[in-house]
C-alpha positions as CSV (number, residue, x, y, z in Angstrom):
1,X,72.3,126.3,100.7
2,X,71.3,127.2,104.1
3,X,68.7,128.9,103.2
4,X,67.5,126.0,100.7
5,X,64.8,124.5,103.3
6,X,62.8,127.7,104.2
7,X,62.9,128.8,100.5
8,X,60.8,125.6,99.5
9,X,58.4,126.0,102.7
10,X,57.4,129.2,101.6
11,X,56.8,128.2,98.3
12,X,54.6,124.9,98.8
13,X,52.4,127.8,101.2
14,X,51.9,129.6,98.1
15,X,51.2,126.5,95.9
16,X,48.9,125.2,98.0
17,X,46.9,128.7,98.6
18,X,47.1,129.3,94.8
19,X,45.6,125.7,94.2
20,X,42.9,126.5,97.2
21,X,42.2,130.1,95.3
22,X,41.6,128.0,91.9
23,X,39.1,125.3,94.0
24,X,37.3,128.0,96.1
25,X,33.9,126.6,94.6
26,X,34.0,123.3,97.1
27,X,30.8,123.1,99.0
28,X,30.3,124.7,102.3
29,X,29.4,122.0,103.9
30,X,32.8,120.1,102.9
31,X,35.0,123.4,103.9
32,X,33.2,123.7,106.8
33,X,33.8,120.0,107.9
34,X,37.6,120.2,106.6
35,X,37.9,123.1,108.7
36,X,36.6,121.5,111.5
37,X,38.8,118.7,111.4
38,X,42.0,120.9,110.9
39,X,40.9,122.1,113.8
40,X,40.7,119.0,116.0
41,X,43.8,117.5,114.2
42,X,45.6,120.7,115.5
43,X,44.4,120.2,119.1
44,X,46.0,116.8,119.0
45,X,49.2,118.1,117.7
46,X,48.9,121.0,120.6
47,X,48.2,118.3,123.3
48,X,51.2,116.1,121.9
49,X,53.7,118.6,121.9
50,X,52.6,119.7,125.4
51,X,53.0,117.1,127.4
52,X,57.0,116.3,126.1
53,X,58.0,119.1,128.8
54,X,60.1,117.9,131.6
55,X,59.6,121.2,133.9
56,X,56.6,122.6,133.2
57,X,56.9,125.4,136.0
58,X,59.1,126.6,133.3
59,X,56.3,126.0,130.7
60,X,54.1,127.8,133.1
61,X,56.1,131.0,133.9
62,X,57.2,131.6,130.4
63,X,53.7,131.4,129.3
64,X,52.4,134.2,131.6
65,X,55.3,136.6,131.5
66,X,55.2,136.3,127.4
67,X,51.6,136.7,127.7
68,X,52.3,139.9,129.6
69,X,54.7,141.5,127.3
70,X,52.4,140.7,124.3
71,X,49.4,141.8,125.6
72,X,51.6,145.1,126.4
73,X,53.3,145.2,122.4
74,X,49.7,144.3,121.5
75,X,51.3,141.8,118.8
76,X,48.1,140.3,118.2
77,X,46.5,143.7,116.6
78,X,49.6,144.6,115.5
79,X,49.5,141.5,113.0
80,X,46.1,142.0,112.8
81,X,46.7,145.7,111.4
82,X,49.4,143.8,109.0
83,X,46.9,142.2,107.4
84,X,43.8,144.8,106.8
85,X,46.6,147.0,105.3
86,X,47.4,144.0,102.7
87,X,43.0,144.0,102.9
88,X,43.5,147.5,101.9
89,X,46.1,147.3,99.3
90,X,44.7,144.6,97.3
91,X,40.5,144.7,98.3
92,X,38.3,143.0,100.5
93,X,37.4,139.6,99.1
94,X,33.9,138.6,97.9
95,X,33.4,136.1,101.1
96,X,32.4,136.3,104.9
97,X,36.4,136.1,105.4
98,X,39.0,138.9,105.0
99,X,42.5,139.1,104.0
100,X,43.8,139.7,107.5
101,X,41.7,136.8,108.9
102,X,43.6,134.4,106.1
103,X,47.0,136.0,106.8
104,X,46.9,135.5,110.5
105,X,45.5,132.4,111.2
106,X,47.7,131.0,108.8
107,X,50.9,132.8,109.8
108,X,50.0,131.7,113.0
109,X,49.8,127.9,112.2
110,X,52.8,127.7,110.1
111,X,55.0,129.4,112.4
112,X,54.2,128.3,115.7
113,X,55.6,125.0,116.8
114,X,58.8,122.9,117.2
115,X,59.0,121.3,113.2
116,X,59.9,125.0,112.1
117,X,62.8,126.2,114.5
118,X,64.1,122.3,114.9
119,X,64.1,122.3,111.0
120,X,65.5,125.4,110.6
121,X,68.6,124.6,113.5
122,X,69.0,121.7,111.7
123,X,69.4,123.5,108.7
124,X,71.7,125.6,110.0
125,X,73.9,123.6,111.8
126,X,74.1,120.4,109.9
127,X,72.9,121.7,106.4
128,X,70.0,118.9,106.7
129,X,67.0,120.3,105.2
130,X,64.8,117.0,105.8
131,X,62.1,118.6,108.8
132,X,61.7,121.7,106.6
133,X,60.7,120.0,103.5
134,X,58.8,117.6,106.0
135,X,57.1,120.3,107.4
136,X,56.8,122.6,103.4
137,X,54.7,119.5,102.5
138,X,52.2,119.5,105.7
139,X,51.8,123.1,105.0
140,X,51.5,123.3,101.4
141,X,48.1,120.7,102.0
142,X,47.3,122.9,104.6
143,X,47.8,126.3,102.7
144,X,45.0,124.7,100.4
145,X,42.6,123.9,102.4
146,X,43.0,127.2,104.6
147,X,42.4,129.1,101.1
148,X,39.1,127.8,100.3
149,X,37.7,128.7,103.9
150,X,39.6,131.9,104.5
151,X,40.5,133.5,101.4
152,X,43.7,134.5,99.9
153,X,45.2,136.6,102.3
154,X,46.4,132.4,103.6
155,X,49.4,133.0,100.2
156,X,50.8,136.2,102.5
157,X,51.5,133.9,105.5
158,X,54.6,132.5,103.5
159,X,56.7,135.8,103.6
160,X,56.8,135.7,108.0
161,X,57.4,131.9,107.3
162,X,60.8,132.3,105.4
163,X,61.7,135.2,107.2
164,X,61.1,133.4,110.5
165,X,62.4,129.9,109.4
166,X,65.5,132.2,107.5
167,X,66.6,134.2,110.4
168,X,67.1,131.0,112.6
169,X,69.0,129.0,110.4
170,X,71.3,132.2,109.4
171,X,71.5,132.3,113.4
172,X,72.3,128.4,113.8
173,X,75.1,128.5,111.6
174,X,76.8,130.1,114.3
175,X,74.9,128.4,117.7
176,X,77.6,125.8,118.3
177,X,80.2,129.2,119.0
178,X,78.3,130.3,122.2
179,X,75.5,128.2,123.2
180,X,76.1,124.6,125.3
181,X,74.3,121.5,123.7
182,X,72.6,120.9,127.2
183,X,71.3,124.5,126.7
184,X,69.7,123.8,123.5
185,X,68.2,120.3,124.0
186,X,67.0,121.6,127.4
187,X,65.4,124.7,125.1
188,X,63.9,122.4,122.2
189,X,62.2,120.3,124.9
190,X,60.4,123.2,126.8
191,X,60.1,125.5,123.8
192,X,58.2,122.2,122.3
193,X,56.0,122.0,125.1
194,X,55.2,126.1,125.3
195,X,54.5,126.0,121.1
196,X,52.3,122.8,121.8
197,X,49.8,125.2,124.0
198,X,49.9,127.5,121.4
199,X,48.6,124.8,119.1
200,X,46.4,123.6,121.2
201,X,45.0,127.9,121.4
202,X,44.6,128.0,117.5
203,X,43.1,124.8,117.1
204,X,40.2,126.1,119.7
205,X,40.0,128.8,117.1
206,X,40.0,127.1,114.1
207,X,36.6,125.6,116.1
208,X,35.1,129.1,116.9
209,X,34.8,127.6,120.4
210,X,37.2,130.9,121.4
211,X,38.9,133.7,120.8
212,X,42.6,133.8,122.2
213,X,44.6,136.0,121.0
214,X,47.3,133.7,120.7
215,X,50.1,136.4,118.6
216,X,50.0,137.6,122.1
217,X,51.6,134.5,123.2
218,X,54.5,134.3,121.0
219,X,57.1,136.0,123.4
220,X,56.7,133.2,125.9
221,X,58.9,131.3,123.1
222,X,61.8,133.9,124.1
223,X,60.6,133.7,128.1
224,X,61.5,129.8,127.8
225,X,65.2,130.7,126.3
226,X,65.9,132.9,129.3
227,X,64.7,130.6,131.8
228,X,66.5,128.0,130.8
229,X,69.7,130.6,130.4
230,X,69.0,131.5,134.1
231,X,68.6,127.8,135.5
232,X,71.4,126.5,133.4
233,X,74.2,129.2,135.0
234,X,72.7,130.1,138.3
């Protein structure tokens, strides 16, 4: 089923932020401090999936024209807006955090990054589910913890997740038809390297030391697919 891996990643997200719902009562002090080292634990992931480009001019150019277009589609407030409708649907919780806040950081984490569109190509193509259940058990522990700093609104993050993860596996079963293997491992390298920054933005986050608006980022994934496209044929 190719399906089968993205199904079970968006589950373990809700399993884990049903579990954090049910242990909200953990001390400030320890959430605060878990958070903290999410946060620095991410920046290491950013950093080590940065540095695997091999041309980072590409890195570079993809991550100013997709910060162009997204400041221009205004995806960050767009996702924002997502979440305060599900705020509105369902009611503000009874903490300092919001739905939306929950939905988006966590959205953010669990799609950004190599693991989920490497898993889900694999899933695709070879039927090999191993990086997305890898990957559903990392986020399932993560789910939890996210839960019992920001809220509920983390259990939402799991429908982009299988939609996201979904879409590219649906799409992989069909890759090896029209794109070139060279073009794909060239892709994975520098798309690694482009979702490591990312990473490394939301980690900074997850610290309160800023506030990028990193949904505004995401295009720069499709910036480093057309680059590569252009470099690879002309």
């Amino acid at each position: 089923m190719v399906l089968f891996g993205s199904i079970v990643n968006g589950l373990t997200i809700i399993s884990g932020a049903l579990l954090g719902k049910l242990l909200n009562r953990i001390p400030e002090g320890i959430k605060g401090t878990v958070m903290q080292a999410i946060g620095l634990a991410v920046i290491v992931l950013g950093l080590q999936m940065g540095f695997k480009s091999e041309n980072f001019l590409i890195v570079i150019i993809s991550l100013v024209c997709g910060a162009a277009i997204g400041e221009v589609l205004m995806l960050d407030h767009r996702l924002n807006q997502a979440g305060l409708l599900l705020e509105r649907k369902i009611g503000k919780e009874n903490s300092e955090t919001s739905i939306s806040q929950g939905f988006v950081t966590a959205t953010l984490i669990f799609v950004i990054g190599a693991m989920g569109i490497i898993g889900a190509l694999d899933s695709g193509i070879r039927g090999n589910h191993e990086v997305l259940l890898t990957k559903s058990i990392i986020d399932g522990v993560t789910a939890l913890i996210l839960t019992t700093t920001l809220g509920i609104g983390v259990i939402f993050s799991a429908v982009p997740v299988v939609m996201y993860q979904g879409a590219i596996a649906l799409f992989a079963t069909q890759i090896d038809r029209f794109v070139p293997k060279e073009w794909m491992d060239a892709f994975i390298v520098e798309m690694t390297s482009v979702g490591g920054i990312m990473i490394f933005a939301i980690g900074l986050n997850l610290l309160g030391l800023t506030k990028i608006r990193v949904a505004n980022l995401l295009p720069s994934l499709l910036m480093v697919g057309l680059l590569i496209t252009f470099i690879q044929y002309f």
